[in-house]
C-alpha positions in Angstrom: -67.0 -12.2 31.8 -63.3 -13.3 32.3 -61.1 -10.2 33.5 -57.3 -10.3 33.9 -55.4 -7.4 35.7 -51.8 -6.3 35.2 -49.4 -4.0 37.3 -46.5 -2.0 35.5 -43.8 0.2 36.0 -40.7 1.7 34.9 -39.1 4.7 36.0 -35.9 6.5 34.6 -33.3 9.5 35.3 -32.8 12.6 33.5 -30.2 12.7 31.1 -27.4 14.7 32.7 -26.5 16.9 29.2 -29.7 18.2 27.1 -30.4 17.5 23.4 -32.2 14.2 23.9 -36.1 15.2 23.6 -38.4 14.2 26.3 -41.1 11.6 25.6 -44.2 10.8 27.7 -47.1 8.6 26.5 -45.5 9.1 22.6 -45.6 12.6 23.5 -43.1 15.2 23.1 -43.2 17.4 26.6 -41.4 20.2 26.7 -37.9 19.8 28.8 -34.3 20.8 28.6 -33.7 17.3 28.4 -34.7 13.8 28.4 -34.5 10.4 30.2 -31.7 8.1 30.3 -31.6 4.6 28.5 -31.2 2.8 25.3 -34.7 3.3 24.1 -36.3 7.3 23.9 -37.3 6.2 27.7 -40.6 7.0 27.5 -41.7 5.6 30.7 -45.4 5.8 30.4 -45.9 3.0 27.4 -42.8 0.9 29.4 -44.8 0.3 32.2 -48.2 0.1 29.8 -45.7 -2.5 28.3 -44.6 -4.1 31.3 -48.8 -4.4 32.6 -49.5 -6.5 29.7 -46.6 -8.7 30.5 -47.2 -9.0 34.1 -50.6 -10.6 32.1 -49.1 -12.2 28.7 -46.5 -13.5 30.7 -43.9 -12.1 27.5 -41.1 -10.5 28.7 -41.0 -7.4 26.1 -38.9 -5.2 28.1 -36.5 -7.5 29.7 -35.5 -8.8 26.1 -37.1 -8.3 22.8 -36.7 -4.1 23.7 -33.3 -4.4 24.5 -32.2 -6.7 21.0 -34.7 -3.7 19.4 -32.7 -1.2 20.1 -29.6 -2.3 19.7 -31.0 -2.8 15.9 -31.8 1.3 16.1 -35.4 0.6 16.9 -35.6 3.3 20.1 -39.9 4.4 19.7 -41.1 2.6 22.8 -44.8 2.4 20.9 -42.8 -0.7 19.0 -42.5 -2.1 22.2 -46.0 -1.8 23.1 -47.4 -2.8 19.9 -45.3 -6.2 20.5 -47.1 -6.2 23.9 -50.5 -6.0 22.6 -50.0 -8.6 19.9 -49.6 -10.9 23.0 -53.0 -10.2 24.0 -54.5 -12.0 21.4 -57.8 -12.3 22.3 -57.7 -10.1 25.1 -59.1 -6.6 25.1 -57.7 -3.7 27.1 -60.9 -2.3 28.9 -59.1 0.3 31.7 -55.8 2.1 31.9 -55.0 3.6 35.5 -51.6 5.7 34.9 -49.4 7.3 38.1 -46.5 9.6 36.9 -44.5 10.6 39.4 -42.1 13.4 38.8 -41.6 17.1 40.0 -40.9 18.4 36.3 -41.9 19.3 34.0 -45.5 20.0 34.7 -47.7 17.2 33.4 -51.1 18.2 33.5 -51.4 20.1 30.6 -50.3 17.1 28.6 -52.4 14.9 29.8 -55.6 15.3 27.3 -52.6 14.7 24.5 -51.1 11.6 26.8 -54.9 9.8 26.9 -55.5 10.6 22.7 -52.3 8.9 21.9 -52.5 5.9 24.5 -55.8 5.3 23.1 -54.9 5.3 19.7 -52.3 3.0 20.4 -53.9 0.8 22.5 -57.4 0.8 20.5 -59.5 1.8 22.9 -61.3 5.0 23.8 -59.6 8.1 26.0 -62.2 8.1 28.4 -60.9 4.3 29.3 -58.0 5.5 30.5 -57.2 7.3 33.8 -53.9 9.8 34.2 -53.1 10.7 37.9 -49.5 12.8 38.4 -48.4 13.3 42.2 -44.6 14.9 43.4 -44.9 12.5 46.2 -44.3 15.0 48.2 -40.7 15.1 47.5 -40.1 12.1 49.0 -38.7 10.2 46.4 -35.9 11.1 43.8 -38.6 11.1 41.5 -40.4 13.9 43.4 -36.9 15.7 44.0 -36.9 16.0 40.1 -34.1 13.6 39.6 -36.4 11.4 36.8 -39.6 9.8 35.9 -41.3 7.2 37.7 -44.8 5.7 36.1 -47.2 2.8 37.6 -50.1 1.1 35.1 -52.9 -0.7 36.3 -54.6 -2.4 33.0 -57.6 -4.4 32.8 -58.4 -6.6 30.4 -61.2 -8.9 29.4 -61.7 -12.2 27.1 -63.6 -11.1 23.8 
């Protein structure tokens, strides 16, 4: 079997006023306020976006997301439906996600994060893996200053 691999990321700030919703993996999370950028920011399906790219070789992020939203089109699952249409006959057999971000608590989303990722993706939730570390601090991310998320994605020639 022919296997490909792909390595993601994306990471954004918080929004410095509240009012703009949260969204992780299509999912709503409770938080006084969202992420910054043109798009809702959702940085889980960016960097599931950005995997496949880093295998398509498209470049959804860098330029068809951008024209997107400037057309009002801001539900990052568009740009991950663009992503998988570049698969073609590729299929998705792993997702490895890293969040890394000191709020809001993550781990009771995650069962919600893996149902919608698979739905989106077409595959099954126990084919995809959701880690979430502070990093110790270390990082802005881990000081609570945004949202950093890494994708490993496998895929496979059907």
């Amino acid at each position: 079997m022919t296997t490909k691999t792909g390595i993601g990321q994306d990471s954004h700030a918080f929004e410095e006023t509240t009012g703009k919703p949260l969204i992780l993996a299509g999912i709503k999370l409770n938080n006084p306020t969202g992420l910054k950028g043109n798009s809702d920011a959702d940085v889980v399906l960016h960097s599931i976006t950005n995997a496949i790219s880093s295998i398509t070789g498209s470049n959804i992020l860098g330029s068809v997301a951008d024209q997107l939203c400037q057309e009002g089109v801001t539900d990052s699952s568009n740009f991950l439906k663009l992503a998988l249409d570049d698969l073609k006959d590729w299929k998705i057999s792993h997702i490895a996600i890293t969040i890394e971000c000191l709020k809001p608590k993550i781990s009771p989303q995650i069962n919600s994060m893996k149902k919608n990722i698979a739905k989106l993706c077409h595959i099954n939730k126990t084919d995809i893996g959701i880690t979430v570390t502070t990093g110790e601090g270390l990082t802005a991310f881990g000081k609570g200053e945004g949202i950093q998320a890494t994708t490993i994605l496998t895929v496979y020639k059907t």
